[in-house]
VODOVEX-840457 format. One record per residue (C-alpha): residue number from 1; residue in three letters; chain; x, y, z. Coordinates in steps of 0.05 Angstrom, whole numbers, plus 32768, in hexadecimal, padded with zeros to 4 digits. Last residue first. Example, Ala and Ser with C-alpha at 12.3 -4.5 7.8 and 13.67 -1.06 7.14 Angstrom:
% VODOVEX-840457
  num  residu  chaine     u     v     w
    2     SER       A  8111  7FEB  808F
    1     ALA       A  80F6  7FA6  809C
***
This chain:
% VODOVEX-840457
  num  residu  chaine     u     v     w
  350     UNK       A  7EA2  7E7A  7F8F
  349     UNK       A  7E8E  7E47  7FC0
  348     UNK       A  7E6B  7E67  7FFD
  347     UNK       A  7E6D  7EA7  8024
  346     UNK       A  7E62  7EDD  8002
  345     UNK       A  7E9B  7F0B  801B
  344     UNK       A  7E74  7F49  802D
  343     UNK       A  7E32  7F1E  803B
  342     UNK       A  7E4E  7EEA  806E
  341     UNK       A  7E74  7F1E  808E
  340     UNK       A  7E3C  7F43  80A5
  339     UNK       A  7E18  7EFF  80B6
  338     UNK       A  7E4A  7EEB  80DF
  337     UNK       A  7E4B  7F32  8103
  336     UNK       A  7E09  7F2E  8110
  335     UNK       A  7E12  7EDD  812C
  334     UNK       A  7E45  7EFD  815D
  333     UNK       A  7E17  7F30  8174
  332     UNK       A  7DDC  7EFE  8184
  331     UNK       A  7E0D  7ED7  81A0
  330     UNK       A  7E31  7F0A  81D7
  329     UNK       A  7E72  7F39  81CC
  328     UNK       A  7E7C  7F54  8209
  327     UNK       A  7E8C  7F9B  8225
  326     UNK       A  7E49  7FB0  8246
  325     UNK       A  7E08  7F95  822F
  324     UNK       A  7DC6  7FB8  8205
  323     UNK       A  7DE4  7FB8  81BE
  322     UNK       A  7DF5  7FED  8197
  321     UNK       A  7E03  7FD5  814A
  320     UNK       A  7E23  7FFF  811E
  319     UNK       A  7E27  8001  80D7
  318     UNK       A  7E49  800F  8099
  317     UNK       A  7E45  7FE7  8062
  316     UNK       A  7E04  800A  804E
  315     UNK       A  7E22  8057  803D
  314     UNK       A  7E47  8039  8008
  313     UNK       A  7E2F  806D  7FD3
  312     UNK       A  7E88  807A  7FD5
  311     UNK       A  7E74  80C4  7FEF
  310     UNK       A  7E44  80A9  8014
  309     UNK       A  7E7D  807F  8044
  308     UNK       A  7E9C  80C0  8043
  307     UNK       A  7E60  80E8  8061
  306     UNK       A  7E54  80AD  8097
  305     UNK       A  7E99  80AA  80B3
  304     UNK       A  7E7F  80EA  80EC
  303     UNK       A  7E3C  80C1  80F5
  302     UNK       A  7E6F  8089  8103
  301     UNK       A  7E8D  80B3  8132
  300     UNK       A  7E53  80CC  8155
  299     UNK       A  7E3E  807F  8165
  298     UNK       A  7E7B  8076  8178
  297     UNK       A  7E88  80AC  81AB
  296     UNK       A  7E45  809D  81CB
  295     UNK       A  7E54  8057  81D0
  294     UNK       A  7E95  8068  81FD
  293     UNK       A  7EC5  8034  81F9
  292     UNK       A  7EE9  8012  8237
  291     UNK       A  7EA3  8015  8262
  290     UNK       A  7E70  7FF5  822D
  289     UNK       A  7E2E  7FF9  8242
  288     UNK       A  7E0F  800A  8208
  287     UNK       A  7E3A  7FD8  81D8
  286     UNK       A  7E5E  7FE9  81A0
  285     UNK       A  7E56  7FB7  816E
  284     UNK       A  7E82  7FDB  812E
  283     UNK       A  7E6E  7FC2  80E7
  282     UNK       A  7E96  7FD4  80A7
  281     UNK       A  7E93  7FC0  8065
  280     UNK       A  7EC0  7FE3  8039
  279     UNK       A  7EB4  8024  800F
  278     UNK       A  7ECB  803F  803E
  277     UNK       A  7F04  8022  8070
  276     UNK       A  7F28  806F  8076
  275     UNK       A  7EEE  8085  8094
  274     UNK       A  7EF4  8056  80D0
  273     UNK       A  7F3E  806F  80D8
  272     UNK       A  7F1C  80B9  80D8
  271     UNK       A  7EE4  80AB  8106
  270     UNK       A  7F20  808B  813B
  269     UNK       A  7F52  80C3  8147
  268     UNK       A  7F8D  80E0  8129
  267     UNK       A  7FBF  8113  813E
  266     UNK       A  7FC1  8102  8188
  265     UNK       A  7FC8  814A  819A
  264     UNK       A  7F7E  815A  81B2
  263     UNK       A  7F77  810A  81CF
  262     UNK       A  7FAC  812C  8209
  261     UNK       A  7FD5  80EB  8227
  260     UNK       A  8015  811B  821A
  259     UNK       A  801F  8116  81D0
  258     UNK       A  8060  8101  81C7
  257     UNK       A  806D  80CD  8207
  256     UNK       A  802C  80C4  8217
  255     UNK       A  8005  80B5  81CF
  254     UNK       A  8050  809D  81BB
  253     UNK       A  803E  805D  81EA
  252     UNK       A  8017  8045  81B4
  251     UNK       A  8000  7FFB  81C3
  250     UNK       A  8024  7FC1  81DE
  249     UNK       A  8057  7FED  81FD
  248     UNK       A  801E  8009  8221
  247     UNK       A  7FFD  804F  8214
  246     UNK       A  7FB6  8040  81F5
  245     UNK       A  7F9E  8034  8238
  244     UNK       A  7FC4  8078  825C
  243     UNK       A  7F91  80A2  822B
  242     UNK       A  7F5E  80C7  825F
  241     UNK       A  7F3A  80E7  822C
  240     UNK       A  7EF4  80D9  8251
  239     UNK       A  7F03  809A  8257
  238     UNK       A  7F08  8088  8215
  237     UNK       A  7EDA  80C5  81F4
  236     UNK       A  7F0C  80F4  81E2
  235     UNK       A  7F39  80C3  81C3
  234     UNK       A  7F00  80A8  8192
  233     UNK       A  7ED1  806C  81A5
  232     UNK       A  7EF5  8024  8192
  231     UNK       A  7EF9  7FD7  8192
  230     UNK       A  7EB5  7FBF  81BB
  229     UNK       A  7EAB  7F8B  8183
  228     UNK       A  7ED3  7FA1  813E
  227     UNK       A  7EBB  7F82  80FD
  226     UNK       A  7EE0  7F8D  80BB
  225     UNK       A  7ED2  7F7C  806E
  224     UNK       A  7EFB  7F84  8037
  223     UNK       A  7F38  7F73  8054
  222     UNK       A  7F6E  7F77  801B
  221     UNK       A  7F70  7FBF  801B
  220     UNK       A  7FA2  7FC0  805A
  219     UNK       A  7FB9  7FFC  807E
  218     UNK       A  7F7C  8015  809F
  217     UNK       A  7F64  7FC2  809D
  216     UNK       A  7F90  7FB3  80CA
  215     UNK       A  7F85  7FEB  80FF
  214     UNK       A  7F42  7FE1  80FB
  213     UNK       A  7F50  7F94  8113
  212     UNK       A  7F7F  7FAB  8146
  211     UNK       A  7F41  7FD9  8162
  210     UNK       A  7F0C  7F9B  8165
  209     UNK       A  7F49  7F69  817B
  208     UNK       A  7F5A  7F92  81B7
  207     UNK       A  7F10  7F98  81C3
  206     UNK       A  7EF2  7F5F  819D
  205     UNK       A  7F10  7F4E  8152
  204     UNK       A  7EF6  7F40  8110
  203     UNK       A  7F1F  7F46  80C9
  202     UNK       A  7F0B  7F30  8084
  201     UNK       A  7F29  7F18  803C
  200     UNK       A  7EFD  7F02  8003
  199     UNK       A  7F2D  7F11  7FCC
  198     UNK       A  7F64  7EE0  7FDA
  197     UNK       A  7F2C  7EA7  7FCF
  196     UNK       A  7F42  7E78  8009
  195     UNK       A  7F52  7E24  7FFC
  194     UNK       A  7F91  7E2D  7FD4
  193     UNK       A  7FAF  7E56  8015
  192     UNK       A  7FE6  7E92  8007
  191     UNK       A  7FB4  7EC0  800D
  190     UNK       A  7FA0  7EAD  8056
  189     UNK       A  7FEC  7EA8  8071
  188     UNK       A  7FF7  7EF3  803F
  187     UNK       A  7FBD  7F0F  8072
  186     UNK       A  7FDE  7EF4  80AC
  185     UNK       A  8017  7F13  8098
  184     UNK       A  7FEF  7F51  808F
  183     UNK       A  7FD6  7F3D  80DE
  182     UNK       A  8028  7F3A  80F5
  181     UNK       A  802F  7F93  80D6
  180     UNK       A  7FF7  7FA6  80F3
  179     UNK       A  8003  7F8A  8138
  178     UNK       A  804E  7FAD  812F
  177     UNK       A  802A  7FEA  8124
  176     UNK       A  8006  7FE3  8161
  175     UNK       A  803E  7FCD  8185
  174     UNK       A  8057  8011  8182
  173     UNK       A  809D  8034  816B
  172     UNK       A  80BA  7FEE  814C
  171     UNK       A  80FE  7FDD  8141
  170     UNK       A  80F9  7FA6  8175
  169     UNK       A  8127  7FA0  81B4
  168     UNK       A  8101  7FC4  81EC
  167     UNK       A  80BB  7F9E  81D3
  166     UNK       A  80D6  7F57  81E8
  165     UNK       A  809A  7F30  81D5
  164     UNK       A  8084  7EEC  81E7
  163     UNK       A  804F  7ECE  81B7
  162     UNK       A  8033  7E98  81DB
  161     UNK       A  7FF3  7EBB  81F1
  160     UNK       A  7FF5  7F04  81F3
  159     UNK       A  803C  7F26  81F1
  158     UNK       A  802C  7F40  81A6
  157     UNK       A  7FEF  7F28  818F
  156     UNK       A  7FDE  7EE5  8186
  155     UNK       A  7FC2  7ED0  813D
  154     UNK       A  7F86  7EB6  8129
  153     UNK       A  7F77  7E9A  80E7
  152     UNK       A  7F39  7E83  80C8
  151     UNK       A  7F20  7E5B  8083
  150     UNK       A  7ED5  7E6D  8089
  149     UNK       A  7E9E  7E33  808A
  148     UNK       A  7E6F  7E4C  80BC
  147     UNK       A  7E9C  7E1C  80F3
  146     UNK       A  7EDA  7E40  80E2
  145     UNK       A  7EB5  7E80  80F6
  144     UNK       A  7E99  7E69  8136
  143     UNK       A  7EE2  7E52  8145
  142     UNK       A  7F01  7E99  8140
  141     UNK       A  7EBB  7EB7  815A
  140     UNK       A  7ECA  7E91  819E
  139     UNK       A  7EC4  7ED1  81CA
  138     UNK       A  7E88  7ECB  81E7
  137     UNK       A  7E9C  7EA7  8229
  136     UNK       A  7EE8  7EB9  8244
  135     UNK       A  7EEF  7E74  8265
  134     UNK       A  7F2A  7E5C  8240
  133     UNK       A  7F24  7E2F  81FA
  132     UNK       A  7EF5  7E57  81D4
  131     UNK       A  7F20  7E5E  8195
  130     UNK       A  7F1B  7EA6  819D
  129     UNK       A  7F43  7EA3  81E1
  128     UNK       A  7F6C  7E76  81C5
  127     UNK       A  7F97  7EAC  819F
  126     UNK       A  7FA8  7ECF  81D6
  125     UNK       A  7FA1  7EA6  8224
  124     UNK       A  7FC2  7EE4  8242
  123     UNK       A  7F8A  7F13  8232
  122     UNK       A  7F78  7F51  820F
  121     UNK       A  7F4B  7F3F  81D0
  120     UNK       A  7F54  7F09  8199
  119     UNK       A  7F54  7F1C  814E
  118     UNK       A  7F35  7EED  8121
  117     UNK       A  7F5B  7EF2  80D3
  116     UNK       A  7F26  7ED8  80A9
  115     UNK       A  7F24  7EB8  8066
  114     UNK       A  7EF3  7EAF  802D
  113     UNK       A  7EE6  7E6B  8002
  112     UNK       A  7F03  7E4F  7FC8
  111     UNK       A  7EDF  7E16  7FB1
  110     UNK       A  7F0B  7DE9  7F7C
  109     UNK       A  7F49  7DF4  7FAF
  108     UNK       A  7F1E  7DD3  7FEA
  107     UNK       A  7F09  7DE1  8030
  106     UNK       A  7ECD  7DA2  8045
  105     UNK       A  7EF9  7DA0  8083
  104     UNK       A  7EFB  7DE9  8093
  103     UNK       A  7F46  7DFA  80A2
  102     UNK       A  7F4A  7E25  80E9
  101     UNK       A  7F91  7E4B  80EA
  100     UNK       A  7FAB  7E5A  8136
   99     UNK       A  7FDF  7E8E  813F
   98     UNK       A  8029  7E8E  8157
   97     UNK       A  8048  7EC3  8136
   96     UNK       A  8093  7EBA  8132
   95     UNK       A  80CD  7EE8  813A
   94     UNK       A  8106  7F07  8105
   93     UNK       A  80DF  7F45  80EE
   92     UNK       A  80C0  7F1F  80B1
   91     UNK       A  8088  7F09  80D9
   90     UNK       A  8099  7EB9  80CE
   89     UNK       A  8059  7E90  80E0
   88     UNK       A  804E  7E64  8118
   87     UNK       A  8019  7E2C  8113
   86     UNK       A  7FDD  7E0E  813A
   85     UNK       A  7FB8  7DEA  8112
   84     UNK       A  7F66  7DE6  8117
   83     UNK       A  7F44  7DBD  80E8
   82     UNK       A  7F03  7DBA  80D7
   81     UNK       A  7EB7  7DB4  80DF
   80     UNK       A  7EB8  7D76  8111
   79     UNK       A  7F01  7D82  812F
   78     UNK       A  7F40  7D65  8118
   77     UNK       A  7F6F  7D88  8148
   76     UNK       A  7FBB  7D99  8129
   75     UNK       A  7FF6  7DAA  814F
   74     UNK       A  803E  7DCC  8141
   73     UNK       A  802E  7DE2  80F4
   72     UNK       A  806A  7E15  80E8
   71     UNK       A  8059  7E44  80AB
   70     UNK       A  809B  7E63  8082
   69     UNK       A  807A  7E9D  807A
   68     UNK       A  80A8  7EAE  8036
   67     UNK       A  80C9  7EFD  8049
   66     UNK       A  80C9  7F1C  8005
   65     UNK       A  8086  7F36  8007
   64     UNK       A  807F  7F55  804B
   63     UNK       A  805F  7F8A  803B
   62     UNK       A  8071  7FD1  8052
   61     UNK       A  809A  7FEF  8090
   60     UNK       A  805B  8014  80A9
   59     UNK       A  8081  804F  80CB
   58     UNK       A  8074  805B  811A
   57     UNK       A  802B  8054  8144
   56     UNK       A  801F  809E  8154
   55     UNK       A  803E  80BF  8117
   54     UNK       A  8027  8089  80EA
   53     UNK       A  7FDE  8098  8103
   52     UNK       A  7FEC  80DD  80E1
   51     UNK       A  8005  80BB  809E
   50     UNK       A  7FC9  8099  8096
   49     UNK       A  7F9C  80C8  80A7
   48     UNK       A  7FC3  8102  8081
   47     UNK       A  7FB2  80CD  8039
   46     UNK       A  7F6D  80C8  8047
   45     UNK       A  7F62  8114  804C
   44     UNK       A  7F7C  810F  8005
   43     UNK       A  7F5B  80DE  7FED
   42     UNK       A  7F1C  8100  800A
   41     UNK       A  7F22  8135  7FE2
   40     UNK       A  7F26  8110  7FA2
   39     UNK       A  7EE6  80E3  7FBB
   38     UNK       A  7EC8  8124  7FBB
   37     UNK       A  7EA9  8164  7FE5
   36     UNK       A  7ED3  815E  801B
   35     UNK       A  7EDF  81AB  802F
   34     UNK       A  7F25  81D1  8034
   33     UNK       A  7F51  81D5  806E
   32     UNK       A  7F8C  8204  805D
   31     UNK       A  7FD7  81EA  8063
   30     UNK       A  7FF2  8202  8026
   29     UNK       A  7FF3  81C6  8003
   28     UNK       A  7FAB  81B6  8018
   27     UNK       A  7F95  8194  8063
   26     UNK       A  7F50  8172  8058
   25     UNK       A  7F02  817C  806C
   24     UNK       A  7EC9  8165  8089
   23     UNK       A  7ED2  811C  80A4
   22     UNK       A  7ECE  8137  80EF
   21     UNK       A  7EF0  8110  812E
   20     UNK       A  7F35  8126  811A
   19     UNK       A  7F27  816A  811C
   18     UNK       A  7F54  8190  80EE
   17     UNK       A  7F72  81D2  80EA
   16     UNK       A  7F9E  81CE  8122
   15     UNK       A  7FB8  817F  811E
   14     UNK       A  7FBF  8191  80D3
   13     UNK       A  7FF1  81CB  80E7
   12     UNK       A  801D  8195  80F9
   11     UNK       A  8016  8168  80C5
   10     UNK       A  8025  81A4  8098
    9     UNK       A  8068  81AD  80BF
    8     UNK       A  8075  815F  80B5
    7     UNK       A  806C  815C  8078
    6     UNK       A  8040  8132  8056
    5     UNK       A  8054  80E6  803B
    4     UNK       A  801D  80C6  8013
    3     UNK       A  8013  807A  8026
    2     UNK       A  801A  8046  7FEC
    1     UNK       A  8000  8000  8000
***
């Protein structure tokens, strides 16, 4: 993916002239906001986001096209629908990802079907927390998925499950970025299967895995389709802007130690990184009662996303569902997602 590089100086004044919960406007050559009135416009707007998230999270480094994955298969369960392996995966950055891969059992070359990277929320049992396998109830959707008939794989995050991490040695200036960069692999893992259709590509995720899975698809357009449970609210609205939970080595740590823990510096915010996904499918399950992530400040940032989702007259794939329970991701939920999913990447034979 090719990212436009600004200036920093008119990065700068773009933090001044622009709110980074609003969708109205863009940062010209000389540094004046002018209205979105196009998909030109847009681009353009498009292109700051990216590089302003950059700012917070460190560089993208790129594909990782010339490094082979060289998949590990350490286990495999034969289970009634498919097959679960777990595997490691080279990263290109000289460590592993351990992640689980699900293999429907009726899979076959002659009937490609889509694939699913499953992202796992906060917790030290990782990866198996989506498979269902500790006593964290509702979050199975990894092996809910498999069982519908996708091709799935679910990756640990950094210092979560058996990946161990040492975050003072790597070249990285977040662990978000470095999340990014181990799902695209997991992207290429998916891709390089003869049983998935590399252009029916999605990404779910609860809390940890909701934001990680925007965060992939920001910087990926191979996910065409994205569901985040309890993942997000804008900066002003976690906590009341009270930032120290993004700050961690596992997350952006640059939100403290360049920006102060003040959501008015952080020069990017959530509306815009939603925006960014049109014309894509995108569903957000923000839940009333949800005390990481504000629902107010979703449901006025996805009013704020609206105008560019119209723009591309894909006003439909976006949509939020509020649902009456605090931060959980319960079966009725899960089966909406399904379904959401279901109809981006046609599920079936092609």
């Amino acid at each position: 993916m090719f990212f436009l590089v600004l200036p920093l100086s008119q990065l700068l004044m773009a933090q001044d002239k622009i709110d980074h919960r609003k969708l109205t406007h863009y940062l010209n050559d000389e540094g004046e906001a002018v209205p979105i009135r196009s998909m030109d416009d847009w681009k353009k707007r498009r292109a700051s986001v990216l590089q302003s998230m950059q700012q917070v999270t460190g560089t993208h480094p790129g594909r990782r096209t010339n490094f082979p994955l060289q998949v590990q298969v350490l286990e495999e369960v034969v289970e009634k629908a498919y097959r679960r392996q777990k595997i490691t995966l080279d990263s290109g950055d000289g460590d592993r990802i351990p992640a689980l891969l699900y293999l429907p059992n009726d899979a076959n070359p002659n009937e490609k079907r889509p694939g699913i990277v499953a992202l796992h929320p906060t917790g030290a049992a990782g990866k198996l927390i989506v498979d269902g396998s500790t006593e964290r109830e509702n979050r199975q959707y990894a092996r809910e998925l498999a069982e519908r008939g996708y091709v799935v794989v679910a990756p640990d995050y950094i210092s979560f499950g058996d990946y161990e991490y040492d975050f003072e040695e790597d070249k990285y200036q977040s662990g978000t970025m470095k999340g990014i960069v181990n799902h695209q692999r997991c992207l290429d893992l998916l891709q390089s299967l003869p049983e998935v259709d590399a252009d029916r590509l999605g990404v779910i995720g609860h809390s940890l895995g909701g934001h990680n899975a925007i965060f992939l698809a920001v910087f990926d357009n191979r996910v065409k389709v994205v569901v985040a449970s309890c993942g997000w609210t804008p900066f002003h609205d976690y906590y009341e802007g009270k930032l120290a939970g993004w700050t961690s080595d596992r997350y952006m740590p640059l939100i403290r130690d360049r920006y102060e823990l003040d959501p008015d510096q952080v020069p990017f915010d959530f509306p815009e990184l939603i925006a960014t996904l049109a014309p894509r499918p995108f569903l957000s399950i923000s839940p009333l009662h949800d005390s990481n992530f504000e629902v107010s400040g979703v449901r006025q940032g996805m009013q704020n996303a609206r105008p560019i989702y119209e723009l591309y007259q894909a006003s439909e794939q976006l949509k939020l569902l509020t649902p009456d329970c605090a931060h959980d991701f319960p079966p009725e939920l899960r089966e909406a997602a399904y379904r959401f999913m279901d109809d981006a990447l046609k599920l079936g034979p092609k």
